[in-house]
N, C-alpha and C positions, 0 to 999 in steps of 0.2 A: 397406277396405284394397284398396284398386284396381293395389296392385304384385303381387299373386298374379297377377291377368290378363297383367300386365306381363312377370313373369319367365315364366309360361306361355309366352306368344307367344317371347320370347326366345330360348329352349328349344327350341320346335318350328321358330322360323325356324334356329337355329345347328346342331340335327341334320339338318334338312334340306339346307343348304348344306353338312355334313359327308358326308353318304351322297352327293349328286350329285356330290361330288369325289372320290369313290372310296377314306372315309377311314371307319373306322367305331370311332372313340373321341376323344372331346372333353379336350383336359386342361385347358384354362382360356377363357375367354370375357372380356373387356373391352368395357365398355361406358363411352360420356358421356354425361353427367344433367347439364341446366341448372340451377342453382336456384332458376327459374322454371317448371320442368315440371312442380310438384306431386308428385315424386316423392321416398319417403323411400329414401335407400339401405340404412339399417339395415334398413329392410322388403324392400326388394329382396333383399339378400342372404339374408335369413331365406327368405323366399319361394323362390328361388332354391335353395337346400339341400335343401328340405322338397319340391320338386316334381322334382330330379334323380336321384331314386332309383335308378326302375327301367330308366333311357333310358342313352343311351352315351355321356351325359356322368354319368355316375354320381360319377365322382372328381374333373371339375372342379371350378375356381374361381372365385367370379368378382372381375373386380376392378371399381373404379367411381372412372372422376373424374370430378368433378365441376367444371364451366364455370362462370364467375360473369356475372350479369346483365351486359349489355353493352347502351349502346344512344348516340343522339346526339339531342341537343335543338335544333329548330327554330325557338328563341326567340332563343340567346346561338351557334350553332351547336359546343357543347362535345360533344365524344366522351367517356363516362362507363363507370364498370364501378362495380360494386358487388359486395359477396359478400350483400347483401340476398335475400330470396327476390322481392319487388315493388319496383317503383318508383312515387312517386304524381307525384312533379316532379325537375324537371331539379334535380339536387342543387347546381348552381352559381347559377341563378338562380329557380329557384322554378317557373318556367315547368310547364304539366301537357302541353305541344305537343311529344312528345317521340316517338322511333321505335326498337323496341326491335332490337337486330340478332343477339345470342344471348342463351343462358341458358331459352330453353326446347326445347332436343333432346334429344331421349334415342335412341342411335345406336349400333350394335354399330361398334365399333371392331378389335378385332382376336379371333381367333380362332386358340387352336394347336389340332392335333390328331395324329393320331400313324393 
């Protein structure tokens, strides 16, 4: 369960940008997850909960949206999305010559704090 690492870093990168700006309580964190980044949100969030205990985002929350696979195929030149987690061929024509362009970042988005 490699999201514990995940919301850890999270954590420590969102209190850290929270104390150099001169703010020392977190109320909510925002984050995007491709669904190609291998990352489960229900574990995020869990993960997430269970490690903001004793820090100054104690009472945050987080929120999590989530990006759909995006990419374009070098075969038929078609721009494609998927809510798939992989792609194996260009969904229009089969083609495997394809270039992915989102769906795997996982990226703090916004951050309130008080």
């Amino acid at each position: 369960m490699h999201e514990v690492s995940i919301a850890d870093s999270l954590l420590k990168i969102a209190v850290d940008e929270c104390r150099k700006s001169g703010y020392s309580k977190i109320l909510s964190v925002a984050v995007t997850i491709g669904k190609a980044s291998g990352v489960m949100p229900e574990a995020l969030l869990f993960a997430f909960d269970a490690l903001k205990a004793d820090t100054i985002a104690s009472g945050a929350s987080l929120t999590i949206e989530e990006t759909p696979l995006a990419g374009s195929c070098s075969g038929c030149g078609t721009d494609f999305t998927t809510e798939e987690s992989f792609v194996l061929c260009c969904p229009r024509c089969g083609s495997s010559s394809y270039a992915i362009h989102s769906g795997r970042e996982l990226d703090i988005k916004d951050m309130e704090v008080d």
